[in-house]
N, C-alpha and C positions, 0 to 999 in steps of 0.2 A: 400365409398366416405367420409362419417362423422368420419372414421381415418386415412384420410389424411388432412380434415380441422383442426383435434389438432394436427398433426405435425407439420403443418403450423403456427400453432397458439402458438406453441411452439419455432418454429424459429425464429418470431416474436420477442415474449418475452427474449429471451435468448440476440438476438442480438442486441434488443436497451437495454439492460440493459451491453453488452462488449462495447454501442457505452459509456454510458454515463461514464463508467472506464477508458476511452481512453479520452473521451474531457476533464475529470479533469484530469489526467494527462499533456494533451499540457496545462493545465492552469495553472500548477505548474512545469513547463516548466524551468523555473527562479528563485523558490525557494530552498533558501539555504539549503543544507541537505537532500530535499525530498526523497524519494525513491518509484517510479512508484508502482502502484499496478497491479496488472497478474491477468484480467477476465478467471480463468478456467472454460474451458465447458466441460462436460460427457453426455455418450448416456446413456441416462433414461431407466430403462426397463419398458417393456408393463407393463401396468395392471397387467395383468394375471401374468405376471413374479414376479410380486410383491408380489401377493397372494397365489402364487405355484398353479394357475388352466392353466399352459399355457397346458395341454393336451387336453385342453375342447377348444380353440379355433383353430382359423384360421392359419393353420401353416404356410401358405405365409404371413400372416399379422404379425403374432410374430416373421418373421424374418426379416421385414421392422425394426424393435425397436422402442422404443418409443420416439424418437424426441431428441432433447436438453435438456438440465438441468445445470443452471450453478452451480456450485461448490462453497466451500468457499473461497472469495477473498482471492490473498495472496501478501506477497510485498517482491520486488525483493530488495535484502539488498548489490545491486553490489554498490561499491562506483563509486564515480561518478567524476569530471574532477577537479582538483585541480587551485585556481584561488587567485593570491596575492593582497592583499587588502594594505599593508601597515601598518594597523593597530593591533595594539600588543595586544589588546584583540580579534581576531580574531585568533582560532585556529582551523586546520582541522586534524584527524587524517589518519595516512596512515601507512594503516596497519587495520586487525581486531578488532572488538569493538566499542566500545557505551558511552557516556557519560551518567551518569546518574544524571536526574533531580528529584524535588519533590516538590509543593507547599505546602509544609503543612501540607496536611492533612491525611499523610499517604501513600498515593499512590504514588508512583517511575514507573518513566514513561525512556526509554532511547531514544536517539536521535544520528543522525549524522551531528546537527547543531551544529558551535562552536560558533557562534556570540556571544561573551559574552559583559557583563557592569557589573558595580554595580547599586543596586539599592539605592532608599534612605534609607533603612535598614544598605546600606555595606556588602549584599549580591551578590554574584556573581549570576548574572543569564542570563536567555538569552537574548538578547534584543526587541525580538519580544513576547517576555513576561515573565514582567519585577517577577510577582508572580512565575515561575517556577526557584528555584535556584539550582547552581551545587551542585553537592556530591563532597565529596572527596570519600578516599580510605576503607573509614567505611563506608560510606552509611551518613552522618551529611553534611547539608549546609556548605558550604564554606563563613566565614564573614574576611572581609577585611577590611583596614587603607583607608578609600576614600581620605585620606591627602598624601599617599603616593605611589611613581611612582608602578606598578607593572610590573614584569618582567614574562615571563611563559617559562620553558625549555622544552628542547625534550623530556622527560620523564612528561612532566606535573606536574613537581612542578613549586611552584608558590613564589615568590620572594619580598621582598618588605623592603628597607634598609640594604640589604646586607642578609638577611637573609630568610633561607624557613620557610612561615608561614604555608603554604598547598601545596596538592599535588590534583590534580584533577584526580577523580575516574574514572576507563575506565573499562569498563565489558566486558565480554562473555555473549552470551546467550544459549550457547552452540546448539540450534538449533534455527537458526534465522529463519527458516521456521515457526516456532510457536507465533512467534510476529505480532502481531496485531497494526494497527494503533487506534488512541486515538483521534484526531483532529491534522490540522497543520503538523508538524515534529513530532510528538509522537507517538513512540510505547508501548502498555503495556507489561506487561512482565506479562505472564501466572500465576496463581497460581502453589506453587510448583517447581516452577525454580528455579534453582540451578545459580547462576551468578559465575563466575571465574572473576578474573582480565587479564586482556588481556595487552599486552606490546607493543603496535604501538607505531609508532617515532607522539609524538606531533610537527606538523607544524605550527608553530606561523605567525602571517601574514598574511596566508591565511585562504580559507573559500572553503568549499564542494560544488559544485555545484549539483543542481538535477542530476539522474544520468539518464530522461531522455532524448533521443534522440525526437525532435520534428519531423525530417524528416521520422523517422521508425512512428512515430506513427500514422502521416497523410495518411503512406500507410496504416496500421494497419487500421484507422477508415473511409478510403475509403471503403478497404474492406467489411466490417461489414456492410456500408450502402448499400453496392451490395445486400448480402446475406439477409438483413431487407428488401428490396422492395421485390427482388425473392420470397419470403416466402409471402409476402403479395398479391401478384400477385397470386400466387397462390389460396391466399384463395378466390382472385378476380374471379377468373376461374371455383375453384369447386363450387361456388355458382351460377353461371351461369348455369353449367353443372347440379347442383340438380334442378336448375330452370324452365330448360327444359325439364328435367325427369319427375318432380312432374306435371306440368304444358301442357304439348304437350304432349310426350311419355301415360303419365299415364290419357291422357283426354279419358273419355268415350264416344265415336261417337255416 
């Protein structure tokens, strides 16, 4: 009875931790670029599995397994609905690849937001944060004439009096499965990653929508609330059941 109250206890913990990858998701429902993150779950083994004694126990119990365990987040890098702003610093790519940012200090972070500005440096960057600026095709900030019109073509060079002054940097990560979120729109990019240049058509004017679905997700996190009470119910039940064991069953007359 006391291992099915950790499995319970396990389902518990598994699925309010898929509920709360799912509510920030519908919360960035609306954010430009995001990319949903995937609560994966795996069956845990016993104990005993663990420690190579499963011949020492309960062979009905060690082929129960040991419950839920969730896995390390990962983020779904699908692009997402393409939406015209009008606006000529706004560019979305369509096609494979990654813009890549850096504030400073070292760290290169990539994104599939295009919202760009200048800032008061005359750096290009993003507009929801103004310290993160674009790369171009080296991997060096992009600084700009804030006096003069800027144009951005399908290949992401960037135009300003007639002339290309930059070209905005677009990578590969070559396994986007290994990108990690940073905060916001940021992915980090592993140590050891090898970046390629990627070639999508730059779409100027528009902007990336998240690429989740709020409708899927509400059934997603319906769900999740089913299987979080069940589990808890559960543990509602076996304690009951030890309560009447230990307590009536096991009273001495």
């Amino acid at each position: 009875m006391i291992y099915g109250l950790y499995l319970s206890a396990s389902g518990v913990i598994t699925n309010s931790y898929r509920q709360d990858v799912i509510s920030n998701n519908i919360a960035n429902a609306e954010t430009v670029g995001f990319k949903k993150d995937l609560a994966i779950l795996q069956q845990r083994p016993t104990a005993a599995q663990e420690t190579g004694h499963e011949n020492q126990t309960n062979p009905l119990l060690e082929n129960i397994g040991g419950g839920l365990l969730a896995a390390r987040l990962a983020v779904d890098t699908r692009a997402g609905e393409y939406e015209p702003t009008g606006n000529g610093m706004d560019v979305a790519l369509d096609g494979n690849g990654f813009f890549a940012v850096s504030s400073g200090d070292g760290k290169m972070h990539l994104t599939r937001n295009g919202q760009f500005l200048l800032n008061r440096n005359g750096m290009l960057s993003l507009s929801n944060n103004p310290a993160e600026s674009v790369l171009d095709e080296k991997q060096t900030p992009i600084k700009l004439d804030g006096t003069q019109p800027i144009t951005i073509a399908s290949d992401g060079s960037i135009t300003q009096a007639g002339k290309t002054v930059a070209r905005i940097g677009i990578f590969d990560a070559g396994n986007p499965a290994a990108l990690q979120k940073d905060g916001g729109t940021l992915l980090s990019v592993p140590d050891g990653t090898a970046l390629t240049t990627a070639t999508p058509t730059v779409r100027t004017g528009f902007i990336e929508r998240s690429n989740v679905d709020p409708a899927t997700e509400m059934v997603e996190l319906m769900d999740t609330q089913r299987q979080l009470e069940a589990n808890a119910n559960m543990i509602q039940i076996q304690d009951q059941t030890l309560d009447k064991l230990v307590n009536d069953v096991g009273k001495v007359s």
